[in-house]
C-alpha positions in Angstrom: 94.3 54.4 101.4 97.3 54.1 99.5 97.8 57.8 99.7 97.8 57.8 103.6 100.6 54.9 103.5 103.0 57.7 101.4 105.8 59.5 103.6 104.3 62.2 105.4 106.3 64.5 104.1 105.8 63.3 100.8 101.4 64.7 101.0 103.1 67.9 102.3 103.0 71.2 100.3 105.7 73.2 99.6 107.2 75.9 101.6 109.4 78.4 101.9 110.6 77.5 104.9 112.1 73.8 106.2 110.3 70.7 106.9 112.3 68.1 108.3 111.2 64.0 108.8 112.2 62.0 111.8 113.3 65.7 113.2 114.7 64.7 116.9 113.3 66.4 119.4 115.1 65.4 122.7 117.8 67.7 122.5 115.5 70.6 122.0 113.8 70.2 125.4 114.4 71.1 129.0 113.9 67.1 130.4 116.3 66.4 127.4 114.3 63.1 126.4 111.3 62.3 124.0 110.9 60.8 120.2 110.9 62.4 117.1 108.6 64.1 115.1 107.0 62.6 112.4 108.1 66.1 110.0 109.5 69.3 111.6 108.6 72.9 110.0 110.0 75.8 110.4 108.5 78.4 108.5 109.8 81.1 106.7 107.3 83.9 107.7 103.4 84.2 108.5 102.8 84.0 105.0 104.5 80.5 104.4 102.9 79.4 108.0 99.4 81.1 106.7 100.0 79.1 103.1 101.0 75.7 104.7 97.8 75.6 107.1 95.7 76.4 103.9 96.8 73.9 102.4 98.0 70.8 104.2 95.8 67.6 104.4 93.4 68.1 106.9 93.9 64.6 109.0 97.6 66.2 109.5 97.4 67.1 113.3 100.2 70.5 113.7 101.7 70.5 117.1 103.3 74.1 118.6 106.9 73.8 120.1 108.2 76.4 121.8 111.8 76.1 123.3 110.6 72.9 125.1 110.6 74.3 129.0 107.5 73.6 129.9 107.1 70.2 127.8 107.4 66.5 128.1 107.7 64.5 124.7 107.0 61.2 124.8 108.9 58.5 123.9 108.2 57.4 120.8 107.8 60.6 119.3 104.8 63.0 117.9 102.8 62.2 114.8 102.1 64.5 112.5 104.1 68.1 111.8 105.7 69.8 114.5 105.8 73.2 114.1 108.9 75.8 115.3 108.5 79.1 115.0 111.9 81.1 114.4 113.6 84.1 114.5 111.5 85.9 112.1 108.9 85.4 114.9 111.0 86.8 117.7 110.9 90.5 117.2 110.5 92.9 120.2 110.0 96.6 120.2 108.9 99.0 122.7 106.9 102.0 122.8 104.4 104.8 124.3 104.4 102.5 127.3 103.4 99.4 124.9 106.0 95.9 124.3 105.1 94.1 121.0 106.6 90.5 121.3 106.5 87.9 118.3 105.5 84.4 119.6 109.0 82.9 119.7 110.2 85.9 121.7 111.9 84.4 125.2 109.6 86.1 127.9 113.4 86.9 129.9 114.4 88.6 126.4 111.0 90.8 126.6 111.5 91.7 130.3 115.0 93.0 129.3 113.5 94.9 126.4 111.1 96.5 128.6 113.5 97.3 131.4 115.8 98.8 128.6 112.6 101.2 128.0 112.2 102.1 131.4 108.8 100.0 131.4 107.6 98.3 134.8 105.2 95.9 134.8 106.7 93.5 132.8 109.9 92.2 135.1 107.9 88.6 136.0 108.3 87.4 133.1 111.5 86.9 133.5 110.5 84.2 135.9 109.1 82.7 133.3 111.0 79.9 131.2 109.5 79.9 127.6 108.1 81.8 125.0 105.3 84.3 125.2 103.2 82.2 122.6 103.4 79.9 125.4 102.7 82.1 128.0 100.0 83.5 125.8 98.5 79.9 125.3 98.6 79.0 128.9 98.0 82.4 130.8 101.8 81.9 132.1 102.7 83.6 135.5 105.0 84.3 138.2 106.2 86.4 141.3 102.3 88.0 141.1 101.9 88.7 137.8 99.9 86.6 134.9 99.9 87.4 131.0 96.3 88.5 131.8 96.9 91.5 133.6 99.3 92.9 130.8 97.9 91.8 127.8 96.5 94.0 125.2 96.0 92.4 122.2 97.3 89.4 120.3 97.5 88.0 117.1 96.8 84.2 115.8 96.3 82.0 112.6 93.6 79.8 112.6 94.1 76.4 111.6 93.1 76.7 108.1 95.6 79.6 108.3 93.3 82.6 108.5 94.7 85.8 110.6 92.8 87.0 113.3 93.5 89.9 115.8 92.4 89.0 119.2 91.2 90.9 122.3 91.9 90.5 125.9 88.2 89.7 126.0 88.5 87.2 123.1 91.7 85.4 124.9 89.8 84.0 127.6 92.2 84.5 129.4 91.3 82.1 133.3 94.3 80.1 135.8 96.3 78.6 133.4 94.5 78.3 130.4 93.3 80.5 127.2 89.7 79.9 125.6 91.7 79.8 121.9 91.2 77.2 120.0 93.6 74.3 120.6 94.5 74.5 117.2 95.4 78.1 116.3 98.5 79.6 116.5 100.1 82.8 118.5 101.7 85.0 116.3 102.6 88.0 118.6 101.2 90.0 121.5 100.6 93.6 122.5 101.5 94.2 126.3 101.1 97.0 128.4 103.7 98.7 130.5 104.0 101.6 133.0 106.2 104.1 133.1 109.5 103.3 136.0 112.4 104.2 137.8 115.4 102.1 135.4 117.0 101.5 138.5 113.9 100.2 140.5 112.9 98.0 137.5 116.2 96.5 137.5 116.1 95.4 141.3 113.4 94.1 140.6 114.7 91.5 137.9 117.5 90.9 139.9 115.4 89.8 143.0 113.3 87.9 140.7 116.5 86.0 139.0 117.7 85.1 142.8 114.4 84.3 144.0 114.5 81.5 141.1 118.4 80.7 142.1 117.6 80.0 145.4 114.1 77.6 145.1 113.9 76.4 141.9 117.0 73.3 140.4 117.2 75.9 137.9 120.6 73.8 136.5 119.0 70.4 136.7 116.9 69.2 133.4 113.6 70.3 134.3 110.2 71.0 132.6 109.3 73.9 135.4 106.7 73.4 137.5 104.7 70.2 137.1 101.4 71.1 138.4 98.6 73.7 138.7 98.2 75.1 142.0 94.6 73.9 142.9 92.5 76.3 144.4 93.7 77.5 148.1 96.4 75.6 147.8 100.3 75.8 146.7 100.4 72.4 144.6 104.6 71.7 146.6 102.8 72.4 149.7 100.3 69.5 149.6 103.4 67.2 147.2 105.9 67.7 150.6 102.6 66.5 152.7 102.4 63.3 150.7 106.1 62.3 151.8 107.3 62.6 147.7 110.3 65.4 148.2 113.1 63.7 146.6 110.7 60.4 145.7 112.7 58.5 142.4 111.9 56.4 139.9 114.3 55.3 137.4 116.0 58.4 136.4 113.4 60.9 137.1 113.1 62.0 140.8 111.2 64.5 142.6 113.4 67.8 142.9 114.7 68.0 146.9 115.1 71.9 146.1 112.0 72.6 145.0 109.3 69.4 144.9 106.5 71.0 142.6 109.9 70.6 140.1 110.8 67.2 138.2 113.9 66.5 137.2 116.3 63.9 134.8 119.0 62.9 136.7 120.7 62.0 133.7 119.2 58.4 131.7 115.2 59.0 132.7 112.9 58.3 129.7 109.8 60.1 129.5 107.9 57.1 130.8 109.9 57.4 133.8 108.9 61.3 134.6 105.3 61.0 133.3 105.0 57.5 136.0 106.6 59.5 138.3 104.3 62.6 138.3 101.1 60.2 138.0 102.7 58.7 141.3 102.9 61.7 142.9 99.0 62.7 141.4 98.3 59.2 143.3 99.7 60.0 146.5 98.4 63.6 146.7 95.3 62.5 146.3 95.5 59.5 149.3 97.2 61.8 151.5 94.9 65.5 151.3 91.9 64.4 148.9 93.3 67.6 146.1 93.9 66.1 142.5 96.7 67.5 141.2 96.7 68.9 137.6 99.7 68.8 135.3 100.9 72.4 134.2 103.6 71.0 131.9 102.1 69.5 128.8 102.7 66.3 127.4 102.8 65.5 123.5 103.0 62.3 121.4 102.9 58.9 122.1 103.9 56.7 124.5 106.8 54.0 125.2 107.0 51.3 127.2 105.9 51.3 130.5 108.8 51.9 133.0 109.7 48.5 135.1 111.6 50.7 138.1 110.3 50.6 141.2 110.0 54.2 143.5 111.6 54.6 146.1 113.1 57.7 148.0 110.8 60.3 149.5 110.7 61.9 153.0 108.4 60.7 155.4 104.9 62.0 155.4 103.8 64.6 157.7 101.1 64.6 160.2 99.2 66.7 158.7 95.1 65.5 158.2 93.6 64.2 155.0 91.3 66.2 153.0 92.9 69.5 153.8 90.7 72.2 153.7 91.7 74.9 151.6 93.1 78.0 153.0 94.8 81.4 152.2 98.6 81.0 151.5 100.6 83.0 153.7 104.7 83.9 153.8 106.4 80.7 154.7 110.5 80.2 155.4 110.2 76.1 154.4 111.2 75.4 151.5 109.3 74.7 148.1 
């Protein structure tokens, strides 16, 4: 018992790399609020990752964090070590119609690479805020593409640090999700491109880059989209049925540009947005009878409960409860 009561980061092995206690972790993320963690990490390499899983005490939970785009953290902070994979994990290299991406690689950065190649294919991911361990971890996709329909191969430690190569099969790869064990981590993938036109490629990531200008509060402090479209349904279609476009509470609001989008409007806490998107969950629900999922993951623990009342919204339309669901179709109103 008296061991457990030492600093965390005293029962820590040493590493190459840096570990950090009481690291802050708001200014690191998209929403721009959250705790800190308990002790920070950044390895040096795969082998001072692989050596620190090996041997770390096992009731140590390790949490992933990407660049934070598609992540709430609480606020009062994660227990534990948060773990941020750096540079040495970025690499990106191209070739025989083939991109091989380190985890911490941006997905825009691998589009670019790929376009540079004169590989197609690969151009929605740069609709795609985050990493491609991320997008690896939760089948990320966008503009008609998904991670499963260019993945290859990919490469992940295990959580007692073992190395394992893993097959498309293997993945598990489903809507949003990857069968991997919760607790192993994405070292790098192998993705497959086809050979293009270098100009047609590069229309294409244009039109995809204005496409996000024009819907998404790309500029506001965001986590991306909140929730999983359920089945037959786009998740802002049934959120603008429930009357919550532009809905508020405290600081965090309902984005009026695009409402499957959250946003800080500048003080929120993360109580604030998390009570907000459970708000919205609730109304959904009452309004069309389809639960609502949340797509952007949520870490540590939480603070206070917020004490603001919501209020905003636009007025719900007549559409019937328990929608059925039906095939989306080309619409001009916006998300």
């Amino acid at each position: 018992m008296k061991l457990r009561n030492r600093p965390l980061i005293d029962r820590l092995p040493s590493v190459r790399g840096r570990l950090t206690p009481d690291a802050p972790l708001a200014g690191i993320t998209w929403f721009r609020v959250g705790g800190t963690a308990e002790v920070m990490f950044r390895p040096a390499d795969v082998d001072d990752l692989a050596k620190f899983l090996a041997e770390k005490p096992g009731d140590v939970p390790v949490t992933v964090m990407g660049v934070g785009s598609n992540l709430l953290v609480r606020d009062r902070g994660v227990p534990g070590v948060v773990l941020r994979l750096g540079r040495g994990f970025a690499e990106i290299t191209a070739e025989d119609r083939r991109v091989r991406a380190g985890a911490a690689a941006l997905d825009l950065n691998v589009a670019r690479v790929a376009a540079e190649a004169g590989l197609a294919g690969l151009e929605f991911l740069s609709g795609i805020p985050g990493t491609i361990g991320g997008a690896l971890r939760m089948n990320a996709g966008a503009y008609g593409r998904e991670m499963s329909d260019v993945i290859l191969e990919a490469e992940a430690l295990d959580g007692s640090g073992g190395r394992h190569r893993l097959s498309h099969k293997a993945l598990g790869l489903s809507y949003r999700h990857s069968a991997v064990p919760e607790d192993w981590i994405f070292l790098e993938a192998l993705l497959k491109g086809e050979t293009g036109n270098p100009t047609a490629i590069g229309a294409r990531l244009k039109e995809i880059q204005d496409a996000r200008e024009a819907s998404q509060p790309i500029r506001s402090r965001t986590g991306g989209s909140t929730f999983a479209n359920p089945p037959g349904f786009k998740a802002w279609e049934l959120i603008e049925q429930a009357g919550c476009r532009g809905l508020t509470l405290g600081g965090a609001q309902v984005s009026e540009k695009h409402c499957n989008f959250l946003i800080n409007t500048g003080d929120a806490t993360a109580a604030e947005i998390e009570a907000l998107g459970e708000l919205v969950r609730e109304r959904v629900l009452e309004k069309t009878g389809v639960t609502l999922e949340w797509e952007i993951r949520r870490i540590g623990v939480m603070g206070p409960p917020s004490e603001a009342k919501p209020h905003g919204g636009q007025p719900q339309n007549a559409k019937p409860q328990n929608a059925k669901p039906r095939k989306s179709k080309p619409r001009r109103s916006q998300p």
